[in-house]
C-alpha positions in Angstrom: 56.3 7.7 7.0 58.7 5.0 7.2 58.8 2.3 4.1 60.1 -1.1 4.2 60.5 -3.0 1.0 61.3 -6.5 1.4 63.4 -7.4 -1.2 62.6 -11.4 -1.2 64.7 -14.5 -2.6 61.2 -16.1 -4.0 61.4 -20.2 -3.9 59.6 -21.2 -7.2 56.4 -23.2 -5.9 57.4 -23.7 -2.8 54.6 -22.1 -0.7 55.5 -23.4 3.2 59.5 -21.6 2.6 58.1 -17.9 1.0 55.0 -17.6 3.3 57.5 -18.2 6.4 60.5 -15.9 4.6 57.6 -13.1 4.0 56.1 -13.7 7.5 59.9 -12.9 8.8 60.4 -10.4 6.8 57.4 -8.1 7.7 58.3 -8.8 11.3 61.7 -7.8 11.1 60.4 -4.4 9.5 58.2 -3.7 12.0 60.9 -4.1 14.5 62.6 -1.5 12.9 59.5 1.1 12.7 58.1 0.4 9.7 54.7 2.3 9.0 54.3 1.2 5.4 55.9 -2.6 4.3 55.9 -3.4 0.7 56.2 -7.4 -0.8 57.1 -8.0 -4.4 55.1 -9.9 -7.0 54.3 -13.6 -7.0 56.1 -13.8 -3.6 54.7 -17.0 -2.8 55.0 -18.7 -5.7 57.1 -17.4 -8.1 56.5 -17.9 -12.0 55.5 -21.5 -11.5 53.0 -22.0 -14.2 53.8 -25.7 -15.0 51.8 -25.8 -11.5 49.7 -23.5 -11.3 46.7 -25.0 -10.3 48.7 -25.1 -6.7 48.7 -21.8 -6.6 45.5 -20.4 -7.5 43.3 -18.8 -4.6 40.0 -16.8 -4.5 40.6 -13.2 -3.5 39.4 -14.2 -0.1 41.8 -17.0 0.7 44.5 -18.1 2.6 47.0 -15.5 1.0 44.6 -12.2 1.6 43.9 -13.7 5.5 47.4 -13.8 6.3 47.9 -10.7 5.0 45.9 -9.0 6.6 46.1 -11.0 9.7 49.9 -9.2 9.9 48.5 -6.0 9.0 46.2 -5.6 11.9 48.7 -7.8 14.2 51.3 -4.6 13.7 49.0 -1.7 12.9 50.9 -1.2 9.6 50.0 -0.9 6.1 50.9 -3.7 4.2 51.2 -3.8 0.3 51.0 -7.4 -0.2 52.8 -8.0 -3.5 51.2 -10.3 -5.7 49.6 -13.7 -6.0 47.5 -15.8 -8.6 43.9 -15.0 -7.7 40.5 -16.9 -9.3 38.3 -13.6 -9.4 35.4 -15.6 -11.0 36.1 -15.1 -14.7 39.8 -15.8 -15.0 43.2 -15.9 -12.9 44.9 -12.8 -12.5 48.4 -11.8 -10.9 46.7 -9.9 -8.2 47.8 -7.5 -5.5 45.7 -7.2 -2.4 46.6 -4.3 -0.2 45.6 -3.5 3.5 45.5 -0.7 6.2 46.4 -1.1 9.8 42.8 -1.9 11.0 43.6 -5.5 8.9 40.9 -4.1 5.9 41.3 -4.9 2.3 41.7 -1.1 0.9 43.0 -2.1 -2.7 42.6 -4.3 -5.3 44.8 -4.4 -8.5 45.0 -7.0 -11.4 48.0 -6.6 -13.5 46.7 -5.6 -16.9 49.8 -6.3 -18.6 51.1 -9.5 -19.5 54.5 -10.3 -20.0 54.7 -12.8 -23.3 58.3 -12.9 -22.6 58.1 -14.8 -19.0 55.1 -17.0 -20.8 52.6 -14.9 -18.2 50.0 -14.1 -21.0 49.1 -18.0 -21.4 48.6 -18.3 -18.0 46.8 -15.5 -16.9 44.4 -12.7 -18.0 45.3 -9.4 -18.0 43.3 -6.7 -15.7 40.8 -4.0 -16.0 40.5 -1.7 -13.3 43.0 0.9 -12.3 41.6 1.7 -8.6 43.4 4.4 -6.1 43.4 4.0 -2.6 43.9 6.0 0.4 47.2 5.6 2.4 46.3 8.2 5.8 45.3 11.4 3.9 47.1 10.9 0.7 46.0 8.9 -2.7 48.2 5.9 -3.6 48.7 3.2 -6.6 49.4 0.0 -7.4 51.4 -1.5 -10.9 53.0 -4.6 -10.8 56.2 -5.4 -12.8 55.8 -5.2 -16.8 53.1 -1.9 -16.5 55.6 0.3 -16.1 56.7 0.0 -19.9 53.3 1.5 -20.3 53.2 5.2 -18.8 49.2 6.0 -19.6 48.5 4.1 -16.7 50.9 6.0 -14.4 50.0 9.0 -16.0 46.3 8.6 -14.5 46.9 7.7 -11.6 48.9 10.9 -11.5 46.1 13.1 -13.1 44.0 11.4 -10.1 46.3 12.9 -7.6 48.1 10.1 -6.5 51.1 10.5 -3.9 52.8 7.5 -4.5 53.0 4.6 -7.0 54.1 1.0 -5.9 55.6 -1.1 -8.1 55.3 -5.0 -7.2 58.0 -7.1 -9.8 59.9 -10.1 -10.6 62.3 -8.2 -13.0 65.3 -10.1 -14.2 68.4 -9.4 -14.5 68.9 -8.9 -18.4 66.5 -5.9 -18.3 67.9 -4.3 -15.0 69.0 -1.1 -16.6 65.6 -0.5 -17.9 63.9 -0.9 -14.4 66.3 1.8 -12.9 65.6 4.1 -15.6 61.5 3.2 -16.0 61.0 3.6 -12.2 63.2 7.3 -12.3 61.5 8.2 -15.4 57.8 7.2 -14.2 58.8 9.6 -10.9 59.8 12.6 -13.1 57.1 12.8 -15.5 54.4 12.1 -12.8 55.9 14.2 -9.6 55.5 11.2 -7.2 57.2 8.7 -5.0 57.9 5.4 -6.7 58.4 2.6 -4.7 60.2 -0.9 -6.8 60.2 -4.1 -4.9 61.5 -6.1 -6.5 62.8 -10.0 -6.1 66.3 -12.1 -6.0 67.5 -15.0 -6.4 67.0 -17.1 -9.7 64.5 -20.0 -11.1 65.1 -22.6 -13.9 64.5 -19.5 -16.4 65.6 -16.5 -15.4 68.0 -14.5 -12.6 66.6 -11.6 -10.6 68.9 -9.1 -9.3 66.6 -7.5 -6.9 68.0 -2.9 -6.9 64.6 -2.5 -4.8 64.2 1.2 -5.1 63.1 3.9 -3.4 62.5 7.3 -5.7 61.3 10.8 -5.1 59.1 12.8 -7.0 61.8 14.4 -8.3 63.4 11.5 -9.6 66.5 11.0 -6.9 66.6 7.9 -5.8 66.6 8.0 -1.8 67.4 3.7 -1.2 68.3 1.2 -3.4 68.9 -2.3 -2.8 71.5 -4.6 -3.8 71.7 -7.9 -5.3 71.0 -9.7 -2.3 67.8 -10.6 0.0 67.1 -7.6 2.2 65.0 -5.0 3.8 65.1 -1.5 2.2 64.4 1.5 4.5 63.5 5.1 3.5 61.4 7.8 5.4 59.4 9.9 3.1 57.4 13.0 3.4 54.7 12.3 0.9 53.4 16.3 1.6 56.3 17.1 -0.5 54.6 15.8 -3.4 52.0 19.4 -3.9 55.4 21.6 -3.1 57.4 19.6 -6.4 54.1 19.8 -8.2 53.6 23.6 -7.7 56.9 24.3 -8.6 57.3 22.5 -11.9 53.0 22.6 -13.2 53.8 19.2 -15.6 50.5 18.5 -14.8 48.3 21.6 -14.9 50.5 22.1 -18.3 49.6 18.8 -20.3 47.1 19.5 -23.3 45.5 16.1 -23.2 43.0 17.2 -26.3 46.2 17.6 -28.4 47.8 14.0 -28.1 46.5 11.2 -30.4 46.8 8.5 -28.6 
């Protein structure tokens, strides 16, 4: 299965130049055989809560037709980032995913809220943490700031999850700990992680983008640099039960022990 993560340079509020970037993007990837293309968060708006009124969709809207309008157009499944949807009681950061048929297959509300980037006034923080199936194998979906928080990746994992994507507008000042959180998240659950993240800058922050591919063992396999791109990597997501029955982390946990 070949993964592309487009590694975007996100316009703050300025819908018409991100939708056509991401549109461009995903149809570059395909050109090159992508199977599986991956947006990051808030890709068409950035953090641009002074306006957010712009912004805000129902889950139906423009954002989840276009998606998966693409999806369908290229038979490809397409993990669409992140956007600020109106799901009836409250705005969420929202990802919407889709399979090659053009379907909505997942829907995932960031549940944690990053005070530090002002997100947590904005927004309310989700509840659900739903798989989804991506061909025969079980898939996730955090976005950004979860990962500090590894009960959620840990049941996903218990729930047999393949692969975890990871969605994010992480800046530069805490790049160190996204390398280490995506490796570490890999290890202890025995899956692929998948970071897309952005580049570029707005009036408050820089983002240095280091997209990353990672296996379940923890190697990274791609990794982006500073600058817009697309990151490639072919992955055998079968691997994930040979790592799994050769280190048992999982059978070996003694949840009834840990007060939590």
């Amino acid at each position: 299965m070949k993964i592309a993560v487009c590694q975007l340079n996100v316009l703050q509020g300025d819908r018409e130049r991100n939708l056509l970037n991401a549109e461009q993007k995903i149809d570059e990837a395909v050109a090159n055989g992508a199977e599986v293309v991956v947006l990051p968060e808030m890709w068409l708006s950035g953090y641009d809560f002074d306006h957010l009124s712009r912004h805000i969709e129902p889950l139906e809207g423009e954002t989840s037709i276009f998606l998966s309008r693409k999806a369908k157009e290229h038979q490809i499944w397409l993990i669409g980032g992140s956007f600020t949807a109106n799901r009836g009681d409250g705005v969420y950061n929202t990802n919407l995913s889709f399979s090659p048929s053009g379907e909505l297959i997942n829907t995932y509300s960031k549940m944690h809220l990053i005070g530090l980037m002002n997100e947590d006034q904005y927004l309310s923080g989700g509840l659900d943490s739903p798989l989804f199936d991506l061909g025969t194998h079980r898939a996730s979906t955090v976005i950004c700031y979860d990962i500090r928080f590894p009960e959620l990746m840990r049941h996903y994992a218990v729930e047999n999850a393949s692969i975890l994507f990871v969605p994010a507008q992480w800046p530069i000042q805490r790049e160190e700990h996204w390398k280490i959180l995506l490796r570490a998240r890999a290890i202890e659950n025995q899956f692929f992680v998948v970071g897309a993240n952005v580049s570029g800058r707005n009036e408050n922050d820089v983002f240095n983008g280091h997209s990353m591919i990672i296996n379940p063992l923890g190697e990274i396999i791609a990794e982006a640099g500073s600058e817009p791109t697309i990151l490639y990597a072919t992955i055998d997501l079968d691997s994930v039960s040979s790592v799994r029955e050769r280190m048992p982390v999982l059978k070996d946990r003694k949840p009834e022990l840990y007060k939590i």
